[in-house]
C-alpha positions in Angstrom: -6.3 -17.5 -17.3 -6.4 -14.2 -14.9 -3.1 -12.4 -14.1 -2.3 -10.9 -10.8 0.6 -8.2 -10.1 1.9 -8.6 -7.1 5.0 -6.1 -6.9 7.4 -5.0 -3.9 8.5 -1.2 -5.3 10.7 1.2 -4.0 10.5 3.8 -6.7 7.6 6.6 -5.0 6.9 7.0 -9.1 6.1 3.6 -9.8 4.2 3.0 -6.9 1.7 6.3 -8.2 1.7 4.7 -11.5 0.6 1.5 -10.1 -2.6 2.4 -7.9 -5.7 4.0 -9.5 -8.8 4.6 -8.0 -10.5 1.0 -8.7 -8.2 0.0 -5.6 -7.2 0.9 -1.6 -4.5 2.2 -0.1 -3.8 1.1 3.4 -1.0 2.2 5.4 0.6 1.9 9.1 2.4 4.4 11.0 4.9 4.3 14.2 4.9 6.0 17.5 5.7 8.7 15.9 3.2 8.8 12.8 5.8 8.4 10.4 4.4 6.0 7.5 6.0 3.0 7.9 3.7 0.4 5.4 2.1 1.4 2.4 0.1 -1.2 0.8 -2.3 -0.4 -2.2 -4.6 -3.3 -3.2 -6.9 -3.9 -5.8 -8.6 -7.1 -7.7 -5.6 -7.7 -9.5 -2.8 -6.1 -7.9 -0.9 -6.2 -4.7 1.7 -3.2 -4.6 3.3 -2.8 -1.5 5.9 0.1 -1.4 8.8 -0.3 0.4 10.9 3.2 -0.3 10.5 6.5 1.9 7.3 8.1 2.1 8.1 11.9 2.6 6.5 15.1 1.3 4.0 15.1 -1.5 3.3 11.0 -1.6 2.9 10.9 2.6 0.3 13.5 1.7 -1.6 11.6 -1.2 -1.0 8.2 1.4 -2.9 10.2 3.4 -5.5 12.0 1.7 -6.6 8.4 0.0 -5.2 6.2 2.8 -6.9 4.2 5.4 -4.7 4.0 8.2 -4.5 0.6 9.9 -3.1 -0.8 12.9 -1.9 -4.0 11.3 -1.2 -5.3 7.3 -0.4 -9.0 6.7 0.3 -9.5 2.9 0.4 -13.4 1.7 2.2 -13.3 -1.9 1.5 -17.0 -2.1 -2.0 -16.9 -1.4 -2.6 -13.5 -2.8 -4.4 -11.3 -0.2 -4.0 -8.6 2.1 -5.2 -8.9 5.3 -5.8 -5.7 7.6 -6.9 -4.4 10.7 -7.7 -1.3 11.8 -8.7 -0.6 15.8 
């Protein structure tokens, strides 16, 4: 049997606890280029963060980040699909 996390956090500290460098970060902005989407994704997890990305963690979303134009996530299915323009 293989588990999967998929996990909806708001807590910037658990969502740096969850991603490692096995996986991707992928995250949209808006108009502005405020991050609005973070999702990180690997082979067995699915984190997408849902809290306020400000100061040091829009920085690391950034650094490590692709940015994307669009991020569907299917929980029931488990994948992420992106794309980026």
């Amino acid at each position: 049997m293989r588990f999967q996390l998929i996990a909806n956090v708001k807590d910037s500290e658990l969502f740096r606890k969850s991603v490692h460098e096995l996986g991707t970060i992928f995250y949209q902005t808006d108009d502005e280029d405020k991050i609005v989407l973070v999702v990180y994704f690997s082979g067995s997890r699915i984190v997408r963060y849902n809290g306020k990305v400000e100061g040091g963690l829009a920085k690391l979303i950034r650094s490590i980040g692709y940015k994307v134009s669009s991020i569907e996530v299917d929980e029931v299915q488990g994948y992420v699909k992106i794309v980026q323009d």
